[in-house]
RODO-2510 file (C-alpha; in nm, 4 decimals, decimal comma):
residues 161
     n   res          X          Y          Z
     1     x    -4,8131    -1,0706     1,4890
     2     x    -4,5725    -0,8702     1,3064
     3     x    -4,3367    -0,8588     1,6366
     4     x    -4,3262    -1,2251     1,6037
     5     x    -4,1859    -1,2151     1,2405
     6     x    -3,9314    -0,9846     1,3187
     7     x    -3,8303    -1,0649     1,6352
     8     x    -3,7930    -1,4278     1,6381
     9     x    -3,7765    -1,4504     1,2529
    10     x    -4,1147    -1,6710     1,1568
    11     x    -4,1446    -1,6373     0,7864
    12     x    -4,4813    -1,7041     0,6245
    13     x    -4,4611    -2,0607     0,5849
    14     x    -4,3670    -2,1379     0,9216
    15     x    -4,6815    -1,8966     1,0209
    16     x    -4,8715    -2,1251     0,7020
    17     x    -4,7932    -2,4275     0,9458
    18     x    -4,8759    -2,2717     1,2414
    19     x    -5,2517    -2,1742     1,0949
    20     x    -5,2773    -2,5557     0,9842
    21     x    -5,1868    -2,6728     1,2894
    22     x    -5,4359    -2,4205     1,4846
    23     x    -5,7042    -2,5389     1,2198
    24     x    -5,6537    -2,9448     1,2953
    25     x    -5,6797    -2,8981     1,6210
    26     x    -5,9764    -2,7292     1,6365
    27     x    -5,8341    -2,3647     1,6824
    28     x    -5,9422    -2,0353     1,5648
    29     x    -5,6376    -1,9022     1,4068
    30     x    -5,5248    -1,5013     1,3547
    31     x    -5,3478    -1,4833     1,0923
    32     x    -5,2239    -1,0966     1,1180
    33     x    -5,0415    -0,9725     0,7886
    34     x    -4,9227    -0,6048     0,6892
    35     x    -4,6751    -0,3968     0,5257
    36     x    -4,4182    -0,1929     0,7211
    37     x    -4,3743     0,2303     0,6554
    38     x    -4,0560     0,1786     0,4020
    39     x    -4,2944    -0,0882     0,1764
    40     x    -4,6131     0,1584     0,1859
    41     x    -4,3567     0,4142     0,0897
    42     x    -4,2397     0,2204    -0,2128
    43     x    -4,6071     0,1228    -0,2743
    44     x    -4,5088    -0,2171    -0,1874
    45     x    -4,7977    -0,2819     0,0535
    46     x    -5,0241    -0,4906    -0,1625
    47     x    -4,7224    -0,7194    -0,2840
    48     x    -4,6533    -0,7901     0,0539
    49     x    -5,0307    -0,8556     0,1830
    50     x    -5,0899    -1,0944    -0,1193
    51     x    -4,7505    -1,2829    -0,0410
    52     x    -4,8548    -1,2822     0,2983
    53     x    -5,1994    -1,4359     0,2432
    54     x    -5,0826    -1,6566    -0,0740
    55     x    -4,8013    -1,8342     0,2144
    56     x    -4,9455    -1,8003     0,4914
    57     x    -5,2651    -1,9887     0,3480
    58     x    -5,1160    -2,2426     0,1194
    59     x    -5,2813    -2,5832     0,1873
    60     x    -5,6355    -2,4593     0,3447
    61     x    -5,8869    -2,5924     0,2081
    62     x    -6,2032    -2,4171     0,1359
    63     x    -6,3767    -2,5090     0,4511
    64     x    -6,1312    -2,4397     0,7030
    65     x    -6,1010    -2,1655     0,5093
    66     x    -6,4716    -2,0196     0,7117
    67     x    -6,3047    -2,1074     1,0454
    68     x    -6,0069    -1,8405     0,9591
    69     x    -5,9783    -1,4514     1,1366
    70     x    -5,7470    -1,2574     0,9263
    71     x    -5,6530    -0,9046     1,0720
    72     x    -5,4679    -0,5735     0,8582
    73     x    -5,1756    -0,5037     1,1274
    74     x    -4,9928    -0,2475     0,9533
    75     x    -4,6685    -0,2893     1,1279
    76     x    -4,5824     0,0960     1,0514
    77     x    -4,9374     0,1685     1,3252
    78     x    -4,8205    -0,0970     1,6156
    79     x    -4,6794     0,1112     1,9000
    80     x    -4,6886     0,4696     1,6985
    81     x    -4,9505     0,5936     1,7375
    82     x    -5,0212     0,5876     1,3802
    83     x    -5,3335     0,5027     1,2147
    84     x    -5,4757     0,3961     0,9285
    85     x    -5,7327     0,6483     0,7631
    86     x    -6,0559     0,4503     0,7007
    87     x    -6,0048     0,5129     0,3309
    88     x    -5,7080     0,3202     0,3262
    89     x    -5,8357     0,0538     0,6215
    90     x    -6,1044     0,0526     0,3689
    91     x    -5,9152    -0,0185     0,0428
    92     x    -5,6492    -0,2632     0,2132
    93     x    -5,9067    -0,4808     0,3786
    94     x    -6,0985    -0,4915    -0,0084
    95     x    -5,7893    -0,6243    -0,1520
    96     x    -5,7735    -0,8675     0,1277
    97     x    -6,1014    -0,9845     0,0815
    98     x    -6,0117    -0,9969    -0,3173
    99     x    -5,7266    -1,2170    -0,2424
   100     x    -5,9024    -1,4532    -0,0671
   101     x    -6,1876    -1,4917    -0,2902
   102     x    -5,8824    -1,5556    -0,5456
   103     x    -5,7487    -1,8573    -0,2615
   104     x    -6,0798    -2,0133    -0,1883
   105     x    -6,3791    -1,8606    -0,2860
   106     x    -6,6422    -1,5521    -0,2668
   107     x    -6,8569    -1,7542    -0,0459
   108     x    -6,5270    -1,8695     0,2131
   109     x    -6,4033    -1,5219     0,0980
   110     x    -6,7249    -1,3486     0,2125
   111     x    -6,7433    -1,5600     0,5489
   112     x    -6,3970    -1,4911     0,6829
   113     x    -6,4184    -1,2268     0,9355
   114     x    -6,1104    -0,8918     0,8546
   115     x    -6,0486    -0,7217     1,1143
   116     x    -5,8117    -0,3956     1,1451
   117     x    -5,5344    -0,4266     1,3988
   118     x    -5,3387    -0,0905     1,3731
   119     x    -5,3875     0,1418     1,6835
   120     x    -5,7768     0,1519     1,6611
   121     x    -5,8719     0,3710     1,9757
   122     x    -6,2401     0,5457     2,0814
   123     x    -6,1939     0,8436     1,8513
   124     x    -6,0861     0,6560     1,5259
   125     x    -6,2999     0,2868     1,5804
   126     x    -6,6492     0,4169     1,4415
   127     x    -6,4637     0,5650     1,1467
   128     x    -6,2927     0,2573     1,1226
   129     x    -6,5836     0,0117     1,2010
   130     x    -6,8020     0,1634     1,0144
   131     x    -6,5960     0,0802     0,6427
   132     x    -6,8186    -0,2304     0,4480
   133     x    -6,5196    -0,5077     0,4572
   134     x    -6,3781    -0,3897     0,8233
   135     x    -6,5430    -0,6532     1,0493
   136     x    -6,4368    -0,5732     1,4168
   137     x    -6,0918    -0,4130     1,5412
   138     x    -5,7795    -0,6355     1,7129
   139     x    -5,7249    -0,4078     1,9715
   140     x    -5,3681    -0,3556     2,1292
   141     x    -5,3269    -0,0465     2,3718
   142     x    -5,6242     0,0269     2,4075
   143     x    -5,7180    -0,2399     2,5507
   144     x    -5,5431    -0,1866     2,8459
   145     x    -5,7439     0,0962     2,9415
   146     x    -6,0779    -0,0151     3,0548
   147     x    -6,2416     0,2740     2,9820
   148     x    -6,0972     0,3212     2,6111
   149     x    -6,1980    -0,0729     2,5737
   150     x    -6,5179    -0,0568     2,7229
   151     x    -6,5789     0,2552     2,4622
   152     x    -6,4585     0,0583     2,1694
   153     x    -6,7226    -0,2317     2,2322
   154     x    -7,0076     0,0240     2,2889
   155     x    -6,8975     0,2389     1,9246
   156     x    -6,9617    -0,1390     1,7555
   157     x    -7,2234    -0,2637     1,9386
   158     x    -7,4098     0,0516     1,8297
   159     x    -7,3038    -0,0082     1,4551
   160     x    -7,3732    -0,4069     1,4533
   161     x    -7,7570    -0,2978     1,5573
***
């Protein structure tokens, strides 16, 4: 998580160790990545994502590759109340996918499950869920509503049927 970068300072390779170490033992790693508000601004944020990915993915192999979750946590959503539209959910999680096909390949690429991590909530998750390369939702707040949560997993178990 982004909070875990900033806070206590883990740069992408110690994160890239952290994913090979989840991987050898058998682990299904997260690997969240995600721009902040000041690098969107500066159109920064796809710089940053393929850094992110490039780092944070250095030494797995093609078949761990499959056993990977990556998640779009767009640091400038955590907490704000903020959310991506699905356009750009859409478009970020695409260039995610593109990197990785880039990293391993459009089969590992194709397998790895994306999901968006930035404030998805009952009124924005079938928007969200609905987008071709958005494969589920990392859900923060909302998950501490039971209600909200329980109305999340009914939006996508209605569009996984």
């Amino acid at each position: 998580h982004s909070e875990r970068r900033a806070i206590l300072g883990e740069d992408d390779r110690f994160i890239g160790k952290k994913v090979r170490c989840a991987l050898g033992s058998s682990l299904i790693p997260i690997l969240c990545v995600g721009e902040t508000l000041e690098q969107r601004e500066n159109g920064q944020e796809f710089e940053i994502i393929r850094a992110q990915l490039r780092d944070c993915l250095r030494g797995v192999s093609t078949v761990e590759a499959g056993k990977l979750v990556i998640a779009y946590e767009p640091i400038w959503a955590i907490g704000t109340g903020e959310t991506a539209t699905p356009e750009i959910a859409q478009k970020t999680h695409a260039f995610i996918r593109s990197i990785l096909t880039e990293l391993f390949d459009s089969k590992a690429a194709n397998a790895i499950k994306i999901l968006y991590g930035g404030s998805m909530k009952p009124d924005n998750a079938e928007a969200l869920l609905s987008k071709d390369d958005v494969d589920g939702g990392l859900i923060g707040g909302a998950s501490l509503n039971h209600k909200s949560f329980a109305e999340i997993i009914k939006i996508a178990g209605k569009l996984s049927n």
